[in-house]
C-alpha positions as CSV (number, residue, x, y, z in Angstrom):
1,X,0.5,-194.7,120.8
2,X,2.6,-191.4,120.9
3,X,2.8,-189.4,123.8
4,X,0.6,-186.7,122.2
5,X,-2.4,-188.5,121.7
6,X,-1.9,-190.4,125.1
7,X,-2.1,-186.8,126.8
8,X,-5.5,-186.1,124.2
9,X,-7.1,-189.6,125.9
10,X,-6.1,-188.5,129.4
11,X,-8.0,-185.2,129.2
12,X,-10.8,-186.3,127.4
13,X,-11.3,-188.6,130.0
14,X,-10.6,-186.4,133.0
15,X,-13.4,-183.7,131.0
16,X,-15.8,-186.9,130.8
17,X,-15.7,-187.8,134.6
18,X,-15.9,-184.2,135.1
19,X,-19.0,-183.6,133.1
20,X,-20.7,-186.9,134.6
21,X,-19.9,-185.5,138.4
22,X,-21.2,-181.9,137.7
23,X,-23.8,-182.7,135.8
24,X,-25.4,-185.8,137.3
25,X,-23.6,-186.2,140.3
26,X,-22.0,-189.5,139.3
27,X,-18.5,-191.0,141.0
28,X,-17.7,-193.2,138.0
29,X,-14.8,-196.1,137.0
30,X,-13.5,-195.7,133.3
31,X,-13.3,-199.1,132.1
32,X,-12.1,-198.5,128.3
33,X,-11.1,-195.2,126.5
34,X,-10.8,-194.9,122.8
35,X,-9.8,-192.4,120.0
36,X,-11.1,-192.4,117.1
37,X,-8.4,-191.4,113.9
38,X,-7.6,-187.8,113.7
39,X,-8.4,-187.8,110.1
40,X,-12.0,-189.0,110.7
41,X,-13.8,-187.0,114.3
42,X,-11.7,-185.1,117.4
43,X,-13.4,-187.4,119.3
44,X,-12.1,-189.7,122.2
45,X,-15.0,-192.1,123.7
46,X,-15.3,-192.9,127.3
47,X,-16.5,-195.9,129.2
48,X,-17.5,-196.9,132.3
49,X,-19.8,-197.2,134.9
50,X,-21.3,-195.8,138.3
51,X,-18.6,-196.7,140.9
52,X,-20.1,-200.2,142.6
53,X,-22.5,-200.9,140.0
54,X,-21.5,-201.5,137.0
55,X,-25.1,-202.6,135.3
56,X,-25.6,-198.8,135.5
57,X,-23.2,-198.2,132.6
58,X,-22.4,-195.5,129.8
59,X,-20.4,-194.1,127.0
60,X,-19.7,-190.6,127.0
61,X,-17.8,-189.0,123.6
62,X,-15.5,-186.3,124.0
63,X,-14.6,-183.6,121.4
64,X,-11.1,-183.1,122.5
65,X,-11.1,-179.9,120.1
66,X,-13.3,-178.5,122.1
67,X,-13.4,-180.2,125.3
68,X,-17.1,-180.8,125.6
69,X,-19.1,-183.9,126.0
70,X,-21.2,-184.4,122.8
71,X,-22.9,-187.7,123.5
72,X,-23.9,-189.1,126.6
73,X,-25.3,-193.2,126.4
74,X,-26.1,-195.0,129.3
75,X,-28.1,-198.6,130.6
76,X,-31.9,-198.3,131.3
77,X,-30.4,-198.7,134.9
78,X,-28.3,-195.3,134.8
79,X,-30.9,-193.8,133.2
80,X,-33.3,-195.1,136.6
81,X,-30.6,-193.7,138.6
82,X,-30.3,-190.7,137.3
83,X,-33.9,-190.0,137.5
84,X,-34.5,-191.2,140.7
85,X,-31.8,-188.1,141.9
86,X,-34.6,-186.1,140.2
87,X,-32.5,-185.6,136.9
88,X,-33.0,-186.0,133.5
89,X,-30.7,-187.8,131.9
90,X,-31.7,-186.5,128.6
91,X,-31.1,-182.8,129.8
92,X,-27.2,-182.4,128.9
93,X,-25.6,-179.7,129.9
């Protein structure tokens, strides 16, 4: 991997721990990050999980274009634990 699209990973996923943090209030562990070829989506796709429980689990996709999230999936038990903080979990920011 070239130096270039490491630094394209890295931000993506600093945006996606930073989106999960302000919009749910999640402290998360990455577990995987991949990019998908340039020539295809500006897209790197986060994973991971709430920090000390990882059956509450999730992908979030980055456009690294734009730096926004543009999908957020999760386990039925992130989705409980989002709405028992009195979120919705389907209400992206």
């Amino acid at each position: 991997m070239n130096k270039e699209d490491q630094e394209i990973i890295d931000r993506s996923e600093s945006i996606a721990i930073k989106y999960l943090k302000e919009t749910y209030d999640l402290d998360v562990t990455i577990t995987e990050r991949r990019m998908l070829p340039k020539m295809a989506m500006s897209r790197v796709t986060v994973y991971g999980y709430v920090t000390g429980n990882p059956e509450q689990n999730f992908t979030v996709s980055i456009n690294y274009e734009t730096g926004k999230s543009e999908r957020f999936s999760f386990s039925s038990e992130l989705e409980s634990f989002i709405e028992s903080k009195g979120l919705n979990p389907f209400n992206q920011k």
